[in-house]
C-alpha positions, -999 to +999 in steps of 0.1 A: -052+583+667-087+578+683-094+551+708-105+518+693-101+526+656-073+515+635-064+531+602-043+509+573-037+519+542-058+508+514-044+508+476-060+531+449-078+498+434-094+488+468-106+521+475-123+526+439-134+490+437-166+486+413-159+527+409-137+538+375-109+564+387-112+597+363-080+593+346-085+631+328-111+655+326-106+655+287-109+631+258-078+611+239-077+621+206-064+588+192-058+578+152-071+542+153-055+516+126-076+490+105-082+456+109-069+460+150-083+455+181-079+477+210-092+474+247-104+505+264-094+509+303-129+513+317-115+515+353-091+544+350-060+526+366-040+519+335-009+536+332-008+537+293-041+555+288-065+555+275-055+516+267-058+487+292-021+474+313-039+449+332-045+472+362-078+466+366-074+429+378-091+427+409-112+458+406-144+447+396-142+463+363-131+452+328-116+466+298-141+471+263-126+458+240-130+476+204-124+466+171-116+486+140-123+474+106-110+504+087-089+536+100-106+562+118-103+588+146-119+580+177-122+603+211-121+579+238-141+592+277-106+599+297-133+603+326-143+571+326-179+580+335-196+582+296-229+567+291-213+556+257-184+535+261-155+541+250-165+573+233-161+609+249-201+618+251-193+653+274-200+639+308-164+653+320-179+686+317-207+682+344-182+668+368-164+685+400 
């Protein structure tokens, strides 16, 4: 340990705070129902993904919430970093 600094641990949500975690490097391929409501996890934490827990309280970033008035297929961004939220738009492919 180096003289005069102390190291703590800090959780995955206050190191990425304001910053979404790449959950995948991939879409989700998911069939969506009609007449539903579904909330996207914009912040990458969620443990049931690519659908909100709750695990972004706290980090600065919220869910989008999406609404389906008929069936459809959807590709939702597992990287979190898509210029067109929810929706996969490729940007997983430019990253490291």
């Amino acid at each position: 340990m180096m003289a005069g600094f102390e190291f703590s641990p800090v959780s995955k949500k206050e190191k990425y705070m304001d910053m979404p975690v790449i959950a995948q490097k991939a879409p989700y391929k998911e069939q969506l129902k009609a007449g539903r409501i579904y909330w996207w996890c914009a912040c990458g934490l969620s443990s049931k993904q690519p659908f909100c827990d709750g695990s972004h309280k706290g980090s600065g970033i919220s869910p989008v919430k999406v609404e389906t008035p008929e069936a459809k297929e959807v590709y939702f961004c597992g990287c979190k970093n898509t210029k067109d939220s929810p929706y996969c738009d490729g940007t997983h492919k430019q990253l490291l």
